[in-house]
NUDREN-184090 format. One record per residue (C-alpha): residue in three letters; x, y, z. Coordinates in nm, 4 decimals, padded with zeros to 6 digits, always signed. Layout:
REM NUDREN-184090
<node residuo="ALA" x="X" y="Y" z="Z"/>
...
END
This chain:
REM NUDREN-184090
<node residuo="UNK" x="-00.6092" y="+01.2357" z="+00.1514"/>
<node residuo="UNK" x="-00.5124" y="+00.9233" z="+00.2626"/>
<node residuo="UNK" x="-00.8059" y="+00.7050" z="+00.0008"/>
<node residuo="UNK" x="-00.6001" y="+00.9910" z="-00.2910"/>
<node residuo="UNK" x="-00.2617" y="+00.8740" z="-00.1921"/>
<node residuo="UNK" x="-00.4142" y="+00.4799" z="-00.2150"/>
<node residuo="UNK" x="-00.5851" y="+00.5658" z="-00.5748"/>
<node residuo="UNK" x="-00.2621" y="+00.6816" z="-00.6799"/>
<node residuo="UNK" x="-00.0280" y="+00.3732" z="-00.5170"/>
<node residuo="UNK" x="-00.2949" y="+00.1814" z="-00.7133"/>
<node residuo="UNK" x="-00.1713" y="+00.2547" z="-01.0396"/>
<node residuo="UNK" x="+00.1761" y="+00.2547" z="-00.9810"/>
<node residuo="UNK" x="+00.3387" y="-00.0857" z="-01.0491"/>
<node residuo="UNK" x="+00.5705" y="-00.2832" z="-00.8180"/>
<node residuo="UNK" x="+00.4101" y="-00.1435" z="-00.5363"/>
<node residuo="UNK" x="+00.1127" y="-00.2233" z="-00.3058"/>
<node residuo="UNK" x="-00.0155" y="-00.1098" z="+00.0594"/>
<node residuo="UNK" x="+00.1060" y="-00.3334" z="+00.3254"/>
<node residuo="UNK" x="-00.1371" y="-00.4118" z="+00.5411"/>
<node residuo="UNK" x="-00.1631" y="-00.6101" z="+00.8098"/>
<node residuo="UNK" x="-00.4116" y="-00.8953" z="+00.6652"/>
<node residuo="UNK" x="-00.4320" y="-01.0676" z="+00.3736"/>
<node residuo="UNK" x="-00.6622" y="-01.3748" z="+00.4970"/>
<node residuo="UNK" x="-01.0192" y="-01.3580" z="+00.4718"/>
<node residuo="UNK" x="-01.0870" y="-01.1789" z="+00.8061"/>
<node residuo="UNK" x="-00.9176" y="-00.8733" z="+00.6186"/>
<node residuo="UNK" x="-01.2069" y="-00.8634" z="+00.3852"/>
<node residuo="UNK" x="-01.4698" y="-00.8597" z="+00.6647"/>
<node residuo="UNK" x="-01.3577" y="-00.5663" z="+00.8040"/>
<node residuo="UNK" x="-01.6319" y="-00.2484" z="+00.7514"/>
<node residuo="UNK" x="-01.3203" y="-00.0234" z="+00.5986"/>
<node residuo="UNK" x="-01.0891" y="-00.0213" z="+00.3364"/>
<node residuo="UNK" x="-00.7591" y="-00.2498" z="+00.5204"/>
<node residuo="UNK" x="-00.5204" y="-00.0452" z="+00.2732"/>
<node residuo="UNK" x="-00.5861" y="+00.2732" z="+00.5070"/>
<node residuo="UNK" x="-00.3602" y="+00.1290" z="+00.7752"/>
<node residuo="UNK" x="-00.0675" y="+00.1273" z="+00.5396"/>
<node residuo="UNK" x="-00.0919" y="+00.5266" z="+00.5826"/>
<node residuo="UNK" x="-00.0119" y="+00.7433" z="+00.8403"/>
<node residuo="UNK" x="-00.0559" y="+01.1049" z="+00.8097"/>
<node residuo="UNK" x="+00.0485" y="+01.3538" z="+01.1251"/>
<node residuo="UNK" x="+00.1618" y="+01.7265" z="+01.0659"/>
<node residuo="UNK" x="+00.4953" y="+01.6622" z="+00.9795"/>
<node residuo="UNK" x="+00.5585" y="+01.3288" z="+00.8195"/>
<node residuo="UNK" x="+00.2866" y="+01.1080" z="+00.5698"/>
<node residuo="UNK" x="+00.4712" y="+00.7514" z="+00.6066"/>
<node residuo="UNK" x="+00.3383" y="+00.5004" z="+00.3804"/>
<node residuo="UNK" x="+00.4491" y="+00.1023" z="+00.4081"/>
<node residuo="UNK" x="+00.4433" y="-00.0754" z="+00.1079"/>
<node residuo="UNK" x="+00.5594" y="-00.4203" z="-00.0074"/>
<node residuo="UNK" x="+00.7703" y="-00.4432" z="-00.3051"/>
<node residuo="UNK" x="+00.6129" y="-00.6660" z="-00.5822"/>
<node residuo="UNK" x="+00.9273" y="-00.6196" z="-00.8163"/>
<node residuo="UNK" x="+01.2403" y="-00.5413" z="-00.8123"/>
<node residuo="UNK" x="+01.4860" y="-00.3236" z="-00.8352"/>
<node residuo="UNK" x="+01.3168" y="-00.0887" z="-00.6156"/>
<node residuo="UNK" x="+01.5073" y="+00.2168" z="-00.6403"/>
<node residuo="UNK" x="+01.3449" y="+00.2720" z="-00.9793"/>
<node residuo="UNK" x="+01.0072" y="+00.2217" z="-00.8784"/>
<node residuo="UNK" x="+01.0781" y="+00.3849" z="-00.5070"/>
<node residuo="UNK" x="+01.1986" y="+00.7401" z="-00.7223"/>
<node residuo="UNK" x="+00.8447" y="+00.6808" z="-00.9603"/>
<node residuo="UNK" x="+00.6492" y="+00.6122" z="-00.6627"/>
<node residuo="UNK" x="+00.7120" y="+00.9200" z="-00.4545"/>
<node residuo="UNK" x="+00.7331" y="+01.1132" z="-00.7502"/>
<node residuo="UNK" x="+00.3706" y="+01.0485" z="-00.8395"/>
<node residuo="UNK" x="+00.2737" y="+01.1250" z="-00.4922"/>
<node residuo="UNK" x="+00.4562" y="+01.4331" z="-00.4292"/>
<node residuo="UNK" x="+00.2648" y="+01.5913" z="-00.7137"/>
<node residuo="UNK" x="-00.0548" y="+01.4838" z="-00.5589"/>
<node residuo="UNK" x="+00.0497" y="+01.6329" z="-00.2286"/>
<node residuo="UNK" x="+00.1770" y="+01.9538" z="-00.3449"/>
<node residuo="UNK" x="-00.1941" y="+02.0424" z="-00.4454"/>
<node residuo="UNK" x="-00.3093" y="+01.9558" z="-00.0474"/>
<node residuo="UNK" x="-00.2539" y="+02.1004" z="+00.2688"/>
<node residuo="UNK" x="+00.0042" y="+01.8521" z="+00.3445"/>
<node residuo="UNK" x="+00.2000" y="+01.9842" z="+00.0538"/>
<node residuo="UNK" x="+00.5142" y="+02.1048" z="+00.2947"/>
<node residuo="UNK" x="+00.4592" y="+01.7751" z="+00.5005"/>
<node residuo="UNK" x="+00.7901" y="+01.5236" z="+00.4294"/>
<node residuo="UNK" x="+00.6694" y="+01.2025" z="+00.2093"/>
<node residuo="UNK" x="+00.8100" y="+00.8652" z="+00.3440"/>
<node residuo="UNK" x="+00.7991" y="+00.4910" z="+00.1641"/>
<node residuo="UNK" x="+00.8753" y="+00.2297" z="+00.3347"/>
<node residuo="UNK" x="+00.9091" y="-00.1270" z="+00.2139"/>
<node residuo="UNK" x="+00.8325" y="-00.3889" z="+00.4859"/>
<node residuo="UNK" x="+00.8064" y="-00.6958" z="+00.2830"/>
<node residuo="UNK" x="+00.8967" y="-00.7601" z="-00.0822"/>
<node residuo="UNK" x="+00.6793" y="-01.0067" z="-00.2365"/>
<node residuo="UNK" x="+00.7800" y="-01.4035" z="-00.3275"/>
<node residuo="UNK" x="+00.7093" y="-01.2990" z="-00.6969"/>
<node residuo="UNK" x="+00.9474" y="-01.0452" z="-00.7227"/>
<node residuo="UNK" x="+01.2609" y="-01.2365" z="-00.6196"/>
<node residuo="UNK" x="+01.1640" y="-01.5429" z="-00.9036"/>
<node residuo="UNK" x="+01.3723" y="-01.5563" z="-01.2300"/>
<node residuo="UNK" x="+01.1353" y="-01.4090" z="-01.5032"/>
<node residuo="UNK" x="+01.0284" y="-01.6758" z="-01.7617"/>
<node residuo="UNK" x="+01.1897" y="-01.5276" z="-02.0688"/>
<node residuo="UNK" x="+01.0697" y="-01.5918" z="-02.4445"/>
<node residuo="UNK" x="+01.2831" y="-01.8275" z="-02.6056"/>
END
């Protein structure tokens, strides 16, 4: 479940795992490092994420939207969904370049 809820989180834009490496040593590891954005007990799937545009309530809604329906088709489908942002990304918070 938790590489499905990654594949999907994948294609979503704004939005990436946070993890808790991004230096080399992250990319040594044996396993995929976006697995320990996800947590997944009987009663709660919490998923940290850092925000690589904003406004996030937009992209929050389309996010768990997207994973709710992948969820509903899994035994975790009565299991609550949470998001939660712990960073938002340098990028995000620059003025965008617009055309002239």
């Amino acid at each position: 479940m938790t590489r499905s809820l990654l594949a999907i989180l994948g294609r979503l834009p704004g939005l990436r795992p946070a993890t808790p490496s991004t230096t080399r040593i992250g990319s040594r590891v044996p396993w995929n490092v976006d697995t320990l954005a996800v947590r997944i007990d009987a009663e709660l799937i919490e998923i940290r994420v850092v925000a690589l545009a904003l406004p996030l309530p937009p992209i929050l809604r389309e996010a768990e939207a997207a994973l709710q329906t992948a969820l509903e088709e899994s035994l975790w489908k009565d299991v609550r969904l949470r998001l939660v942002v712990t960073d938002i990304d340098a990028a995000a918070l620059s003025p965008r370049v617009r055309d002239k």
